[in-house]
C-alpha positions in Angstrom: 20.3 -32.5 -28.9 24.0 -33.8 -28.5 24.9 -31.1 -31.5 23.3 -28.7 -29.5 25.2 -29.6 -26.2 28.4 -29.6 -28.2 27.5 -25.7 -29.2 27.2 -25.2 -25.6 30.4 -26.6 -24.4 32.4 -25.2 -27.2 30.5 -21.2 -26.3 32.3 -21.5 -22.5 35.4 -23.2 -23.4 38.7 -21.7 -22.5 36.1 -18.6 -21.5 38.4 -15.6 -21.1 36.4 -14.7 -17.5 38.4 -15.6 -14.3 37.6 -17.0 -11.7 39.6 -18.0 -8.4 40.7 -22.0 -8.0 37.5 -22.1 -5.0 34.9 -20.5 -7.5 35.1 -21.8 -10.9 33.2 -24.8 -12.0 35.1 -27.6 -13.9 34.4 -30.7 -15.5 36.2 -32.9 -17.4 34.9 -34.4 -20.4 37.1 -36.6 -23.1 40.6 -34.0 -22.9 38.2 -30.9 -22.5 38.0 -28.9 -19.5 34.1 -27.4 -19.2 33.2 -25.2 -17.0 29.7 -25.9 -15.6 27.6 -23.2 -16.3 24.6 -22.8 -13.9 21.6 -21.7 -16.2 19.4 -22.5 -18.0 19.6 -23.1 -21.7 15.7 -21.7 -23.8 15.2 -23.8 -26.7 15.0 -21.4 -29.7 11.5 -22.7 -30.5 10.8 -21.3 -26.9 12.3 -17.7 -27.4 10.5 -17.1 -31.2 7.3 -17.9 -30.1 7.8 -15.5 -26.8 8.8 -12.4 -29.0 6.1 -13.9 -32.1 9.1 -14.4 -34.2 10.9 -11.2 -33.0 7.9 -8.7 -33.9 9.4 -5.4 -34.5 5.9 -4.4 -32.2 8.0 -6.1 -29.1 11.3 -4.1 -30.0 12.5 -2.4 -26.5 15.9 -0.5 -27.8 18.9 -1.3 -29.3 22.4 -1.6 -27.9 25.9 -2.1 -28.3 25.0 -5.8 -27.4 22.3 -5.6 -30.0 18.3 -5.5 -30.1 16.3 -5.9 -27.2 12.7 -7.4 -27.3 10.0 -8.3 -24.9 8.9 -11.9 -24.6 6.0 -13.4 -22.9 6.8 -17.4 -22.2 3.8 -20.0 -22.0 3.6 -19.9 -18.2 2.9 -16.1 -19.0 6.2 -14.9 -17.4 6.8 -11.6 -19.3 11.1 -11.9 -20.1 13.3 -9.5 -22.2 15.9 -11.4 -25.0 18.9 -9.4 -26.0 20.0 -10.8 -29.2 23.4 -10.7 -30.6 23.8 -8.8 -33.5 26.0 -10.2 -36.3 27.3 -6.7 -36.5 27.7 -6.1 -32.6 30.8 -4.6 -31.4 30.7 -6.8 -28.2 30.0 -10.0 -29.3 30.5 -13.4 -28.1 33.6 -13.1 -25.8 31.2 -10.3 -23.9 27.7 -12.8 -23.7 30.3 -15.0 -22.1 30.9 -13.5 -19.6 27.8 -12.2 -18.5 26.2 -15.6 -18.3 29.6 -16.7 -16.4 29.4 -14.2 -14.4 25.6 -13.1 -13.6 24.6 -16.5 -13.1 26.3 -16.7 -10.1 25.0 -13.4 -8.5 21.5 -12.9 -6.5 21.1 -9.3 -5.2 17.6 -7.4 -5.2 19.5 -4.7 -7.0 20.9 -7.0 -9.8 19.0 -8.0 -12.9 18.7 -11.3 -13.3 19.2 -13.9 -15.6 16.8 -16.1 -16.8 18.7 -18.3 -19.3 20.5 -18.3 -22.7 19.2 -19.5 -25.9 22.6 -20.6 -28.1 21.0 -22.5 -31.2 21.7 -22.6 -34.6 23.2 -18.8 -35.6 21.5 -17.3 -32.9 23.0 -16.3 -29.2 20.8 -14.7 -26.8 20.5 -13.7 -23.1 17.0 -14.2 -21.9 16.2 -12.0 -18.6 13.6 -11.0 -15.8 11.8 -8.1 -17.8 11.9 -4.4 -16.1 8.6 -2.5 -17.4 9.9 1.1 -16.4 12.9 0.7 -18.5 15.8 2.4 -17.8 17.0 5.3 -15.4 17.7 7.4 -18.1 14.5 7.0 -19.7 13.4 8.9 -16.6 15.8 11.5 -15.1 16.9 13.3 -18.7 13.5 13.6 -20.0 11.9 16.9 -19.1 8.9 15.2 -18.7 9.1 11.9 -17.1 11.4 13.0 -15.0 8.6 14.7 -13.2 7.4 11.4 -11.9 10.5 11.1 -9.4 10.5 13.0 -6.6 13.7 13.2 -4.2 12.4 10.0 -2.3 12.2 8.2 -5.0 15.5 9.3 -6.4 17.2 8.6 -2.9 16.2 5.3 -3.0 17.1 4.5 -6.6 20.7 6.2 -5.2 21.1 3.7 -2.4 19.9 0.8 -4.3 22.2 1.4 -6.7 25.2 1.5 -4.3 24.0 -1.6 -2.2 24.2 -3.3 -5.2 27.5 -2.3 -6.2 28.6 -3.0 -2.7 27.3 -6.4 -3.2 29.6 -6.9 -6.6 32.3 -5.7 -4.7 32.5 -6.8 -1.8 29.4 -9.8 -0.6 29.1 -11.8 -3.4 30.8 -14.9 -4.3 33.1 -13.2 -6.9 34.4 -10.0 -6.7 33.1 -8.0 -9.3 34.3 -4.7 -11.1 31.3 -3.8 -13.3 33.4 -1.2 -15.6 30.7 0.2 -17.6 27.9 1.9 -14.6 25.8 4.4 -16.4 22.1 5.4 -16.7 21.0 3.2 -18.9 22.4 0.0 -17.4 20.1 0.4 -14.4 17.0 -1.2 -15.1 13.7 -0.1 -12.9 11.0 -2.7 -11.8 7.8 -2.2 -11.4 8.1 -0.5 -7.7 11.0 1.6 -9.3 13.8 -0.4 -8.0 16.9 0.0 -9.5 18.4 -3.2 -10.8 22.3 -2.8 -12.4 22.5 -4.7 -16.0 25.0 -5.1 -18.1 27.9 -7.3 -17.1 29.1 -7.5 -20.8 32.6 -6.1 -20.0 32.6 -6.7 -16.3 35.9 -8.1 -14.3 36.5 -10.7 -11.5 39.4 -10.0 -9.0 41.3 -12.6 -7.3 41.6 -12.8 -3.5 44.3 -10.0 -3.3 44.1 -8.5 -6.6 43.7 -4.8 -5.8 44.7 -3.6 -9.5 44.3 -4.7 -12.9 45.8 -2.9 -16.4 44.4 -3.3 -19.6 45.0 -2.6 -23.2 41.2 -2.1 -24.3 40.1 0.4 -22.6 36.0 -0.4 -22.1 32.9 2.0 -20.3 31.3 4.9 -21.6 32.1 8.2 -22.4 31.7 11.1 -18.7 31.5 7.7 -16.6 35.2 6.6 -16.6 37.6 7.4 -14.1 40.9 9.5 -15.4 43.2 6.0 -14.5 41.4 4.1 -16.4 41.1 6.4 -19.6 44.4 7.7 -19.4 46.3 4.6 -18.1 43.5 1.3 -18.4 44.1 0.8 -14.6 40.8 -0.6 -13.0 39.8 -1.3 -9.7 37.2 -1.4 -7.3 37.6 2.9 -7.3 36.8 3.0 -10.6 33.4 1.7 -10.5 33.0 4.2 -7.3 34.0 7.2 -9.8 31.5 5.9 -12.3 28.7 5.7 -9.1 29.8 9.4 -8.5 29.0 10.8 -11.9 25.5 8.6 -11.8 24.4 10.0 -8.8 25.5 13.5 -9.5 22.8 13.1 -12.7 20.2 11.1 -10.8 19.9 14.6 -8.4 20.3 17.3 -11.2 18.7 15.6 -14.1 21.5 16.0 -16.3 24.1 14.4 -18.0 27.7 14.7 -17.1 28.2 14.9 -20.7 26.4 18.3 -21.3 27.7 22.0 -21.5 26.9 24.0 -18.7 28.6 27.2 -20.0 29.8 29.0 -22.7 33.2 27.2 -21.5 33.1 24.0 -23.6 35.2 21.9 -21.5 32.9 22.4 -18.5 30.9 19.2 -17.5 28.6 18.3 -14.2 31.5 18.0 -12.3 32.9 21.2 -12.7 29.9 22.5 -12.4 28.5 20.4 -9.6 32.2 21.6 -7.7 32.0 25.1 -8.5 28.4 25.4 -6.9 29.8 23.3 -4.2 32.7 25.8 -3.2 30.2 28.4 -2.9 28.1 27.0 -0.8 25.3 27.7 -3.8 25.0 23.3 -3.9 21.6 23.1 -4.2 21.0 25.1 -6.9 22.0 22.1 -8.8 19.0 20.0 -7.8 16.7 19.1 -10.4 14.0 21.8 -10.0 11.2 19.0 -11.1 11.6 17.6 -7.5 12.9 21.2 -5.3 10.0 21.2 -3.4 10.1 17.5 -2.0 14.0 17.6 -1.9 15.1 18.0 2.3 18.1 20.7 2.0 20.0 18.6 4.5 20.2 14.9 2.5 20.4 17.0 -0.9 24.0 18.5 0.2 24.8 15.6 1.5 24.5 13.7 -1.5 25.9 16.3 -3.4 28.9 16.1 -1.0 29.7 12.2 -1.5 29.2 12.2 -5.3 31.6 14.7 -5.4 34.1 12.3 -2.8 33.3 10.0 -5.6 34.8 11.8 -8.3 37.9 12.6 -6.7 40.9 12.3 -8.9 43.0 10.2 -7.0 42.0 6.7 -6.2 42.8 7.1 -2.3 40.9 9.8 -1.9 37.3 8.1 -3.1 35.8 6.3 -0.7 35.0 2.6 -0.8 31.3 1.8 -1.8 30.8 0.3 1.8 31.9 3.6 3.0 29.3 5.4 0.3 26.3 3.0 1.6 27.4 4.3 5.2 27.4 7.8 4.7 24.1 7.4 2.0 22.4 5.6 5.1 23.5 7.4 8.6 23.9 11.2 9.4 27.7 10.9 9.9 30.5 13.0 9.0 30.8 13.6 5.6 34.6 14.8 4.2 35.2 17.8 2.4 35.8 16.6 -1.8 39.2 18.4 -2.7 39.0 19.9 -6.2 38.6 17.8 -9.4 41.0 17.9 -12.2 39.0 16.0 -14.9 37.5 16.3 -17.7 36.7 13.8 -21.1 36.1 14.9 -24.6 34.4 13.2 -27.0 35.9 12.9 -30.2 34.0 10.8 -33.6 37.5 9.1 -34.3 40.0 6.0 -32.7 42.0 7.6 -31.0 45.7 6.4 -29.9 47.3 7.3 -26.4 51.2 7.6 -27.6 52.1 7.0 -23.8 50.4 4.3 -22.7 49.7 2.3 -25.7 46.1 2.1 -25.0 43.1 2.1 -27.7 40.2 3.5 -26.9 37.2 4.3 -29.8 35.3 6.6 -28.0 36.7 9.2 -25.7 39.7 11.4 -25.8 40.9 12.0 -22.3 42.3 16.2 -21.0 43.1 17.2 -18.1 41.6 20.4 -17.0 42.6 22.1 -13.7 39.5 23.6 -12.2 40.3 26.7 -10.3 37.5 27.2 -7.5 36.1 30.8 -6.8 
């Protein structure tokens, strides 16, 4: 037991998560500072029974995190363990700071964190499990996607922005989630949408507006042009990345796909284009036309857009999005997006700004409106 303490303490050491002075956790033991990590710690006893030994018949998916599998503990609470892979690209610096940081946040739209199991060779995050998966599992299959009419959709749209909201701006730590995508939202049984992933999320300081980085993190049609072209983050880029989701939730499609002959045309461009010619809802996913009122449509259509703007002034805060999601107010007009993202196979350098990035090579594309 005191060896496996020791593992614990040494996992959250001189984590590389900040916090401010008035929210992080510390106690001193011998000459090491430990920060006190509020959750639980599953034996590893606990978590092989649960998955029977990690049956490849309870294997949910795999990530960049690792495999996923459902559990079922002894008090019959059905979980899900992601298990770190010893070839992961995330790793340990990444588990740390989801269980710094997720076990200090309680939103209806947040998934939440059971535990971690840290034992031997193995490090695991033990969660709530979500039986409808994820939002992509839905809304870019021709089929399933049938099962989610523009009700449903609308609320999955504004759960996902109250919770984003609440990582922003309500919680205890201000949160910049950096990697919002389909498949990190997590549906519960009622369909509510419930952000995961906090692998490569950020805490901001009390006035810390922007942050710079040399790795540049997130996936591929969800970053925002600052933060592929330059690694600047901020609260805006997350509301970029919310843009793009929602923009998918109502077509069905993924930002990522060729709309024309045009190869450098994304939902975007698309999504503006129809926009300018007042031809918007031709966009809606025709799976759910008939339940979709004309009237909320646009108007959705009209603040992902906001969302996407290239500039970071001119996106609106997510308690501004939650307002204009909730209320028939007035709605701005978008001004014409610039960007576009293409994905190349290869590490690519930016020569200007010195960033890294493995996945996504960054153009800018003016879009000229008809």
């Amino acid at each position: 037991e005191r060896k496996r303490q020791r593992r614990r303490e040494l996992l959250f050491l001189n984590s590389s998560t900040r916090f401010s002075e008035s929210e992080a956790s510390i106690s001193t033991k011998g000459n090491k500072e430990i920060r006190k990590v509020d959750v639980t710690f599953f034996e590893l006893s606990t978590v092989l029974a649960a998955t029977e030994n990690f049956s490849t018949s309870n294997k949910l998916g795999q990530g960049g995190f690792g495999p996923v599998y459902k559990g079922k503990l002894s008090n019959g609470q059905e979980i899900a363990v992601k298990r770190l892979s010893t070839t992961s690209g995330q790793g340990i610096e990444e588990l740390k700071n989801e269980v710094l940081l997720i076990a200090k946040l309680q939103h209806r739209n947040l998934v939440k964190l059971l535990g971690c199991c840290l034992e031997e060779d193995e490090n695991m995050l033990i969660y709530e499990f979500m039986p409808n998966k994820s939002l992509d599992y839905f809304i870019f299959d021709e089929s399933r996607k049938q099962l989610l009419d523009w009700k449903k959709r609308f609320d999955i749209i504004l759960g996902i922005a109250r919770g984003v909201l609440y990582l922003h701006q309500d919680s205890r730590l201000r949160i910049i989630h950096r990697d919002l995508k389909a498949s990190n939202i997590l549906l519960d049984e009622k369909m509510n949408p419930r952000i995961s992933d906090f692998g490569t999320a950020r805490v901001f300081g009390g006035e810390e507006i922007l942050a710079n980085t040399k790795r540049v993190v997130g996936t591929y049609g969800y970053m925002s042009p600052e933060y592929a072209l330059d690694g600047v983050f901020s609260t805006k880029s997350d509301v970029f990345s919310f843009g793009v989701l929602l923009l998918e939730i109502i077509t069905g499609k993924k930002n990522t796909r060729i709309f024309k002959d045009d190869d450098s045309s994304n939902l975007i461009k698309y999504a503006w284009e129809l926009w300018s010619d007042d031809k918007a809802l031709e966009i809606v996913d025709s799976s759910m036309a008939d339940s979709c009122p004309a009237p909320e449509a646009l108007r959705c259509i009209q603040v992902g857009l906001l969302c996407v703007q290239d500039r970071t002034t001119d996106r609106p805060s997510m308690s501004t999005v939650v307002f204009m999601l909730s209320n028939e107010t007035f709605v701005p007009s978008p001004k014409q997006p610039t960007f576009s993202v293409r994905r190349t196979e290869i590490d690519t350098d930016n020569s200007s700004s010195g960033i890294k990035s493995s996945v996504n090579e960054v153009t800018l594309t003016t879009l000229n409106a008809r």
